[in-house]
C-alpha positions in Angstrom: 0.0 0.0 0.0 1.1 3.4 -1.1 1.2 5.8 1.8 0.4 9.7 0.9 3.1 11.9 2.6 1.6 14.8 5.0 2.5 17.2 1.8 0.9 15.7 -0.5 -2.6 15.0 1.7 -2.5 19.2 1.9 -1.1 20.1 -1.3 -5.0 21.2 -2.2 -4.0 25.4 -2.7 -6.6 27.1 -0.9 -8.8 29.9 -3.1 -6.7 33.1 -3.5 -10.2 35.3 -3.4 -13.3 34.4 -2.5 -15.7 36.2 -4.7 -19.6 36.4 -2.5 -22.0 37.8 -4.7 -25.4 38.4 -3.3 -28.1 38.8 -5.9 -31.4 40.6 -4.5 -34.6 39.2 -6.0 -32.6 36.4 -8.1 -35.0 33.5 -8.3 -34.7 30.0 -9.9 -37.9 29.5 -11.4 -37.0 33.2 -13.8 -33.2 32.5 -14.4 -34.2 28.8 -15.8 -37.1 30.2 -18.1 -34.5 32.9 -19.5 -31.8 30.5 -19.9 -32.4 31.3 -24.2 -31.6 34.7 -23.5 -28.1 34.5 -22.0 -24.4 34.3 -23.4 -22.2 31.2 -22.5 -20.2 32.9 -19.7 -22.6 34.1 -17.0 -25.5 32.5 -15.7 -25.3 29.3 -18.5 -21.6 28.8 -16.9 -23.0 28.9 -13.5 -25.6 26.1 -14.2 -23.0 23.9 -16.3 -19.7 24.3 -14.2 -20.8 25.0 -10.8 -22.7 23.3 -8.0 -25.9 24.3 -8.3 -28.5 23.8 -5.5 -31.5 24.8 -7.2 -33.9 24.8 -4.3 -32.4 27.4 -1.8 -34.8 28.9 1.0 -33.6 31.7 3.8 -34.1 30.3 6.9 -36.4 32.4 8.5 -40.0 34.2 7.7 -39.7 37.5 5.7 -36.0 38.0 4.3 -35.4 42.0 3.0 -31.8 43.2 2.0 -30.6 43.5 5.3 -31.8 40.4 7.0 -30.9 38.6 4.3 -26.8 39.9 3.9 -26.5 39.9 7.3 -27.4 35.7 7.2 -25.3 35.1 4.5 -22.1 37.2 5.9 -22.8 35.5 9.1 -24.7 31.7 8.5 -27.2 32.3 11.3 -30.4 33.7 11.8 -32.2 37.2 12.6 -32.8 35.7 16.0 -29.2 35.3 17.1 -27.2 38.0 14.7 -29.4 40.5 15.2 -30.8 41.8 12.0 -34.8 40.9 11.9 -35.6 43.8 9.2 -33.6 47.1 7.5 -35.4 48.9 10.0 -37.2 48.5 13.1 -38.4 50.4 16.4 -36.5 51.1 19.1 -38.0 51.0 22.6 -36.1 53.2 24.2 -37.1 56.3 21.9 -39.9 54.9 20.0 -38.3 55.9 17.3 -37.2 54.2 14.1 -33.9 52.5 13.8 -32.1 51.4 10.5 -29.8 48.7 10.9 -26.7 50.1 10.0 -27.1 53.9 11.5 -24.3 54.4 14.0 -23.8 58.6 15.2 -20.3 57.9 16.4 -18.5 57.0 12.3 -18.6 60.4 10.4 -19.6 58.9 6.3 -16.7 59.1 3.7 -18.0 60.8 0.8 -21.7 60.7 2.2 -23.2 62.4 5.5 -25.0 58.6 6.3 -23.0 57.7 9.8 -22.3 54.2 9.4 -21.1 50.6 11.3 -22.3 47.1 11.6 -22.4 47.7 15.2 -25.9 46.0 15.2 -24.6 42.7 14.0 -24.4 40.8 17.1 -22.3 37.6 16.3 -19.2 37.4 14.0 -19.1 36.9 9.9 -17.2 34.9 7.8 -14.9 37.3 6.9 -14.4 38.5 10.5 -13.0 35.3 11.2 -10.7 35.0 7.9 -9.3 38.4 9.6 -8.9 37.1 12.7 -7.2 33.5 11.5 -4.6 35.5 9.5 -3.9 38.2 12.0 -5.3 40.7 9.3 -3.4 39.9 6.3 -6.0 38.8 4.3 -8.3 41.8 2.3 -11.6 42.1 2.8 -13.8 44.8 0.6 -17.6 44.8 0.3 -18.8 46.4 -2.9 -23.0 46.5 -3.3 -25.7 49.7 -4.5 -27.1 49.8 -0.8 -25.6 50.9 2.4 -27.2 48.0 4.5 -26.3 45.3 1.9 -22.6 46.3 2.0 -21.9 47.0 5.2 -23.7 43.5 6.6 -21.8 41.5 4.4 -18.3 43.0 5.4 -18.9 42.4 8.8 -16.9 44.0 11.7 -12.8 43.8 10.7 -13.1 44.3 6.8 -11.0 46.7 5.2 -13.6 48.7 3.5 -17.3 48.3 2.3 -18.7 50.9 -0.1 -22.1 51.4 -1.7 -23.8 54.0 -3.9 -24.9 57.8 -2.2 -28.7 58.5 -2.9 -27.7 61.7 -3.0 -24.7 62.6 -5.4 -24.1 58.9 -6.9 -20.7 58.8 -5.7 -19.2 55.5 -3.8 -18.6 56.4 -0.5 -18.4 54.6 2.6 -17.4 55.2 6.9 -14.9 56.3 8.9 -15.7 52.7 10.8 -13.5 50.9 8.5 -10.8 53.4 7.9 -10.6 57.4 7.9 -10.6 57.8 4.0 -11.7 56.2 0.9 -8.5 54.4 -0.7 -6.5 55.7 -3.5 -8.1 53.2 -6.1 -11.6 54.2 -5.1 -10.9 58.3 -5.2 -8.7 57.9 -8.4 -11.8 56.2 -10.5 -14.3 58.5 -9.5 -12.4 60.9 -10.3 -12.6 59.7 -13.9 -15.1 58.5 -14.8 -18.1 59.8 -12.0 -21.8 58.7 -12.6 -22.8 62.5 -11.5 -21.2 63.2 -15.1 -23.1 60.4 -16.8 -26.4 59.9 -15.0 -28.7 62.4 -17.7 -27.4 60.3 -20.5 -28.0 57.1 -18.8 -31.4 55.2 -20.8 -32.9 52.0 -19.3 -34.2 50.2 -23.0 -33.9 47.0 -24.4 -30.9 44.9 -24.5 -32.3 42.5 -26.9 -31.4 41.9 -30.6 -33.0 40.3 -33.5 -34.7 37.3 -32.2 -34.7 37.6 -28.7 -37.2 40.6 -29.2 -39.6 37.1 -30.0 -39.4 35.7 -26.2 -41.5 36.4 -24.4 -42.2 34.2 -20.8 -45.0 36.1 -19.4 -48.6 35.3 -20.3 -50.8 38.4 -20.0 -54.3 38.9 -21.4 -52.9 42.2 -22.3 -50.2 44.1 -25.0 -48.1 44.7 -22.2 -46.0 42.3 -22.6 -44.8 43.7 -25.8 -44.6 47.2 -25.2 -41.0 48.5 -25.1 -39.8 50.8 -22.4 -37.5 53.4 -21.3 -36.5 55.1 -18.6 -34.3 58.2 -18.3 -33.1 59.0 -14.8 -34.0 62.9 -14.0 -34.9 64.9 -10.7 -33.8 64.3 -7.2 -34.8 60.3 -7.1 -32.5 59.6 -10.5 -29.8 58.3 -8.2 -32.5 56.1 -6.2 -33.9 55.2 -9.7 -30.5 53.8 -10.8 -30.2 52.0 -7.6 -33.4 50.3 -7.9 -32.9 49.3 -11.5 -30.6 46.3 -13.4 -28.1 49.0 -14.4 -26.4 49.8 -11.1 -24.8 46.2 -11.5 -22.9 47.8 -14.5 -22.0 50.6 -11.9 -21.1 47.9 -9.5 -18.7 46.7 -11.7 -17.0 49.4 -12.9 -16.0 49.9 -9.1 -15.0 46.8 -8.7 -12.7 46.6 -11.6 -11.2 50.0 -9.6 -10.5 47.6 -7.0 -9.1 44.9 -8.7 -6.9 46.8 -10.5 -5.9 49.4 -7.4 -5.5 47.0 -4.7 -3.5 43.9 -3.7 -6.6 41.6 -3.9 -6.1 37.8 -4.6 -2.4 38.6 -5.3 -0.9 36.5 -2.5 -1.1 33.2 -0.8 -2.8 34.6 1.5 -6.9 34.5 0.9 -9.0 37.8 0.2 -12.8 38.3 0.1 -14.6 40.1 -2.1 -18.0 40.9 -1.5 -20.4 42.3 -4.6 -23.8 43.0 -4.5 -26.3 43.1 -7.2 -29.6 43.6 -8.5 -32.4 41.5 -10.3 -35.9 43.0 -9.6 -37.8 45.6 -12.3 -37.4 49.1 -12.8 -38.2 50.8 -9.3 -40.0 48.1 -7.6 -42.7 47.8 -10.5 -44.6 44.6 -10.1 -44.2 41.7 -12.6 -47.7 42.0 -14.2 -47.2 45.7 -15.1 -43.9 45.2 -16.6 -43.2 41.9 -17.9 -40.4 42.8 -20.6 -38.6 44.6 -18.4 -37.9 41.7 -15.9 -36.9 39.8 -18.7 -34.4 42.3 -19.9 -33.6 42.4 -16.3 -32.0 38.7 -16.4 -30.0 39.5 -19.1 -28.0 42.1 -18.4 -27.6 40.2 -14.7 -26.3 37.8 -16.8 -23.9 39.7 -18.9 -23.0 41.6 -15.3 -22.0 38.2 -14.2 -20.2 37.3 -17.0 -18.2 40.3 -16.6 -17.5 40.0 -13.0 -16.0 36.5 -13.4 -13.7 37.4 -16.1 -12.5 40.4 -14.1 -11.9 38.3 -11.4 -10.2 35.2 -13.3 -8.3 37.7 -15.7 -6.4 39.2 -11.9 -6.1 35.8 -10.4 -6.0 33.6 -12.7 -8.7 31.1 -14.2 -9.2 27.7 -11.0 -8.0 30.4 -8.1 -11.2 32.1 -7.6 -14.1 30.4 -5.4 -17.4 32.4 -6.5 -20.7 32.2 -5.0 -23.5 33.2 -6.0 -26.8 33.5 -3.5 -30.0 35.9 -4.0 -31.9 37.6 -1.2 -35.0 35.5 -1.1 -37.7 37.6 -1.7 -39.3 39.4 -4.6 -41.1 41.9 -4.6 -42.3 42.0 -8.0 -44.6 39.7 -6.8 -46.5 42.2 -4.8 -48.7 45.1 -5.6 -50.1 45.5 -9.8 -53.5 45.5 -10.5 -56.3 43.3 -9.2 -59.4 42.0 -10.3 -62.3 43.0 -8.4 -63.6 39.4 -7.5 -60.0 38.9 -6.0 -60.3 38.3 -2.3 -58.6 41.3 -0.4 -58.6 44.0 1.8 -56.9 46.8 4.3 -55.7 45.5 7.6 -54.2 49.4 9.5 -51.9 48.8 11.9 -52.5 52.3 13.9 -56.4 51.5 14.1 -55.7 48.0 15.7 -53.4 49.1 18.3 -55.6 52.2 19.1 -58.5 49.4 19.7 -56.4 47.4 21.3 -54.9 50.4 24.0 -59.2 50.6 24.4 -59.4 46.8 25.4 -56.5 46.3 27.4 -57.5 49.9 29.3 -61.4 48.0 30.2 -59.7 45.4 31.7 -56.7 46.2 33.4 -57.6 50.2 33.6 -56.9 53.3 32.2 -53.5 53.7 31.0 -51.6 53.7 27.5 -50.6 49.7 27.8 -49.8 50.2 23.8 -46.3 52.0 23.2 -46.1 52.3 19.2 -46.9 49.9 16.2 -44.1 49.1 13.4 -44.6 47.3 10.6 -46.5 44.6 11.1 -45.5 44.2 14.7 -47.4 45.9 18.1 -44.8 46.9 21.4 -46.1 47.1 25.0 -45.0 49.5 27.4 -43.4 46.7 29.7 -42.2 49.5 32.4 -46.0 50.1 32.6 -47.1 46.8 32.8 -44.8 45.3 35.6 -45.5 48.9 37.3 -49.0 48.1 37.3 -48.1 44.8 39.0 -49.7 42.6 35.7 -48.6 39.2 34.5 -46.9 40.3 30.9 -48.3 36.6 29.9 -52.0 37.6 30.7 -52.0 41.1 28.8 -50.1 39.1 25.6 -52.6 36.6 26.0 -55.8 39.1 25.7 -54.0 41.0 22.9 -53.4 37.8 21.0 -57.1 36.9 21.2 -58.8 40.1 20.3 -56.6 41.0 17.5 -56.8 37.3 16.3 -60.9 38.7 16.2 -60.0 41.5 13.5 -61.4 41.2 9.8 -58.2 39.7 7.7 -55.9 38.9 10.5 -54.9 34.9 9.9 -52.8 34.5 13.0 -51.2 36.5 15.7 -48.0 35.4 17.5 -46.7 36.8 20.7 -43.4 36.9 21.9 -43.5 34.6 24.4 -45.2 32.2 21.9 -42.4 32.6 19.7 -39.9 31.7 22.8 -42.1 28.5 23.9 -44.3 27.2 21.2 -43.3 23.6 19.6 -40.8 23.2 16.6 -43.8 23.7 13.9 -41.7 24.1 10.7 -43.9 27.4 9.9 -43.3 28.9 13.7 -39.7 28.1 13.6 -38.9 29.8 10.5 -40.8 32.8 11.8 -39.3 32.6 15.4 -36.0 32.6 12.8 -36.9 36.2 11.9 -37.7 37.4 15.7 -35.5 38.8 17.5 -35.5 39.7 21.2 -34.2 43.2 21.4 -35.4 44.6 18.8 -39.0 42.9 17.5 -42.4 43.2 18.8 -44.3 41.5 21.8 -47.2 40.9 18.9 -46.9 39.7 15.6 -49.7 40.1 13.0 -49.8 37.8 10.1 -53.2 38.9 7.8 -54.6 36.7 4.7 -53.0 36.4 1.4 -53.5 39.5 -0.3 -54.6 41.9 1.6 -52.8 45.3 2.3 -51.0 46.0 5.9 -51.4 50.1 6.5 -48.9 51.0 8.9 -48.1 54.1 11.0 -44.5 54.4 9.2 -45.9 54.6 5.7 -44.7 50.9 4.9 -47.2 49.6 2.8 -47.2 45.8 1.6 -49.4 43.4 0.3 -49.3 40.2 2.0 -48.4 37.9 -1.0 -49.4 34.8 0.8 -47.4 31.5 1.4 -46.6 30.7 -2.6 -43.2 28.5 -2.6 -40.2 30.6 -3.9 -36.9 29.2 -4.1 -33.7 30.7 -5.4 -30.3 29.6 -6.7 -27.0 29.2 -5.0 -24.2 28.4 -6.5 -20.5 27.0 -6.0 -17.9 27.5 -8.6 -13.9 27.3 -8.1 -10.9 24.7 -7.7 -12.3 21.5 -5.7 -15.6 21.8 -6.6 -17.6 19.2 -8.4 -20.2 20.1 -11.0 -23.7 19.4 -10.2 -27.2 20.1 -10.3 -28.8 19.2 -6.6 -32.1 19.9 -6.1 -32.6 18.9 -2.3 -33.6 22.0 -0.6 -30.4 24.0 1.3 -30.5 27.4 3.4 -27.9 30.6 2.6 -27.3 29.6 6.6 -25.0 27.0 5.2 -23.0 29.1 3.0 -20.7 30.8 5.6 -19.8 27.4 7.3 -19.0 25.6 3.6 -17.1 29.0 3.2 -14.8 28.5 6.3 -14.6 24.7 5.7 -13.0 25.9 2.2 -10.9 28.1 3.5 -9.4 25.9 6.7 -11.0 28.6 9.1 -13.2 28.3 11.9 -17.2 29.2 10.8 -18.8 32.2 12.5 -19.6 32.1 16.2 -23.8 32.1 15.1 -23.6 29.9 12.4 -25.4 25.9 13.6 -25.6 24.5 9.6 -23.4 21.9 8.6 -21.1 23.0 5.8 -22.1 21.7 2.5 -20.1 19.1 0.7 -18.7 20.5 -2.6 -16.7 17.9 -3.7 
């Protein structure tokens, strides 16, 4: 028998750059029915040369941007990292809180004060810093503030996103006290504030692909072409919601790729990219059908791009990409709706008012209801344990007259959340709960109908259709394959640190994924 010597067993080179792109919106079910549309070298190369789970699900109830980045930087939940929402309400000033606001970092470039001080447990590249004593590189490129600065985590190097003001990439003073030379040196060339007015949103396709067309609609919609020019003071938030910042995104990228010292040692880097996937601002499906089409396409091409960028620094085999969406889509939600449709308006400010009313005939006078955000209800606890009350009794009596309400479909409390049994459904939704910053009530109302709230968040319920999304594997070591038994992005940070010999973040529970 042939012994292998110690060198040869670890010969395996680890991944000179890790390339995590996040992809909000991306879903399976749309990239597959595309699939005629696309060149060889994006999303077709994914699905041939990578491992490709096909079925991937967040694992928790209601995934945004934030949520979402902040379970893929770290593999763990809203409940233990700390991130249930982009915003939420805090209960000390009843006030509004977005996830990533922090007073004490002065912005780079922007006057947003920025940190990820809210993420509560370590991410995967906090730990690649803290295995190589902060050798490696870590930069975190993405259109929004939250999506960047969640996936970078808390010892990056930088993470930079688009201003909603000015369109220039900017960043905070939490990472490092000035932009670096690479990022100030192509801005200074080439700035979007120079190109934005000549910017058009049309139709990428040529000759024959103006024929496909996946959508049905009883409608001409389908067919009518579009554009969009992007003018007055939202142009920059226009861009930012539309397919074409991932051409932005790119551009910056190849800044740093070319300015910095990414993926040129032995030592591994991370790159972190976000991207884009929904319709022109937030349009639902039904009203623009071409448009999401056209959408995948240039995602594709952006992809395409971005790997070739990559491979052409580090050389083809010494990049590990992976590719994960955000979960949700909101093109799903909102667009017209036939009359006969089952639906309604469920206000959130009207059912804690009626609530306060209740609670007040029973326990007495007094303002038991602090505030309502979202789709969630805070008590004043100080008021409660003041008034010498059992907080189980009052959430037990606001669970059951709210569950009374026309189009609620269930209410969930926290202390239902914290001692309920392992129902698939309630787990996933105690997932997205977190203790210090979510409700004490939770209102879920029927499929389709419209939750008002106090804070001017609108949404439609869109019910409990099944949506899953791609995630793919592609690098040195990595076997080809299409697997279609259902995986969460909560694995994704523990394969991650598997691949690169480091410990997984301190949140993460899923096993790492075998990719060989």
């Amino acid at each position: 028998m042939v012994m292998m010597g110690v060198d040869a067993q670890n010969s395996a080179e680890l991944p000179r750059l890790v390339v995590n792109i996040l992809v909000d919106q991306l879903r399976t079910d749309y990239m597959e029915a595309f699939s005629p549309l696309y060149g060889e070298d994006g999303l077709k190369r994914l699905m041939a040369e990578a491992r490709y789970y096909t079925d991937a699900q967040q694992p928790f109830h209601r995934a945004d941007r934030a949520s979402a980045a902040a379970t893929l930087a770290t593999g763990a939940p809203p409940s233990a990292h700390g991130i249930p929402a982009m915003s939420w309400l805090s209960r000390e000033t009843l006030r509004p809180v977005f996830c990533v606001d922090d007073a004490r970092y002065k912005g780079l470039e922007t006057s947003e004060r920025t940190s990820p001080h809210r993420l509560l447990t370590t991410t995967l590249t906090d730990e690649l810093e803290q295995a190589t004593a902060k050798k490696t590189i870590v930069y975190s490129i993405a259109p929004e503030r939250e999506m960047a600065v969640l996936m970078a985590g808390h010892l990056a190097d930088g993470a930079f996103w688009l201003s909603d003001q000015t369109g220039s990439w900017c960043s905070t003073s939490y990472y490092a006290d000035a932009l670096p030379l690479w990022a100030t040196s192509g801005e200074r060339i080439d700035p979007l504030s120079s190109r934005i007015r000549k910017i058009v949103y049309e139709s990428v396709y040529e000759g024959a692909l103006q024929d496909f067309h996946y959508f049905q609609s009883l409608s001409d919609v389908a067919q009518k072409d579009f554009k969009h020019k992007f003018e007055g003071d939202r142009r920059y938030r226009q861009l930012k919601n539309c397919v074409l910042v991932n051409e932005e995104v790119n551009r910056f990228v190849d800044y740093c790729l070319q300015g910095s010292y990414l993926g040129r040692d032995r030592v591994p880097d991370i790159l972190n990219v976000g991207f884009y996937a929904g319709n022109f601002d937030h349009r639902a499906v039904t009203e623009a059908p071409s448009e999401l089409q056209d959408a995948y396409v240039r995602l594709d091409r952006s992809l395409a791009h971005l790997m070739a960028s990559v491979e052409k620094v580090v050389g083809k085999g010494r990049a590990l990409f992976v590719v994960a969406s955000t979960g949700y889509a909101d093109t799903d939600d909102g667009g017209p709706r036939l009359a006969q449709l089952p639906t309604g308006t469920f206000s959130m400010q009207r059912a804690s008012m009626l609530l306060n009313m209740y609670l007040a005939a029973i326990f007495g006078q007094a303002q038991y209801v602090e505030a309502s955000f979202d789709n969630q209800i805070y008590l004043d606890h100080k008021l409660i344990e003041q008034r010498q009350l059992r907080l189980a009794d009052v959430l037990s009596r606001s669970e059951e007259f709210l569950a009374q309400m026309a189009g609620v479909r269930q209410v969930y409390t926290s202390q239902s959340l914290l001692l309920s049994s392992w129902e698939p459904r309630v787990a996933r939704i105690r997932a997205g709960w977190n203790a210090v910053s979510s409700g004490d009530l939770l209102v879920e109302v029927n499929p389709g109908w419209t939750v008002v709230c106090e804070n001017n968040t609108d949404y439609i319920h869109p019910g409990e259709a099944y949506l899953s999304f791609p995630l793919f594997f592609l690098g040195p070591d990595v076997q080809a394959q299409r697997i279609t038994t259902p995986v969460t992005t909560a694995a994704v940070a523990p394969t991650l640190a598997r691949c690169l010999r480091i410990r997984a973040p301190n949140g993460s529970r899923e096993a790492p994924l075998v990719l060989q």
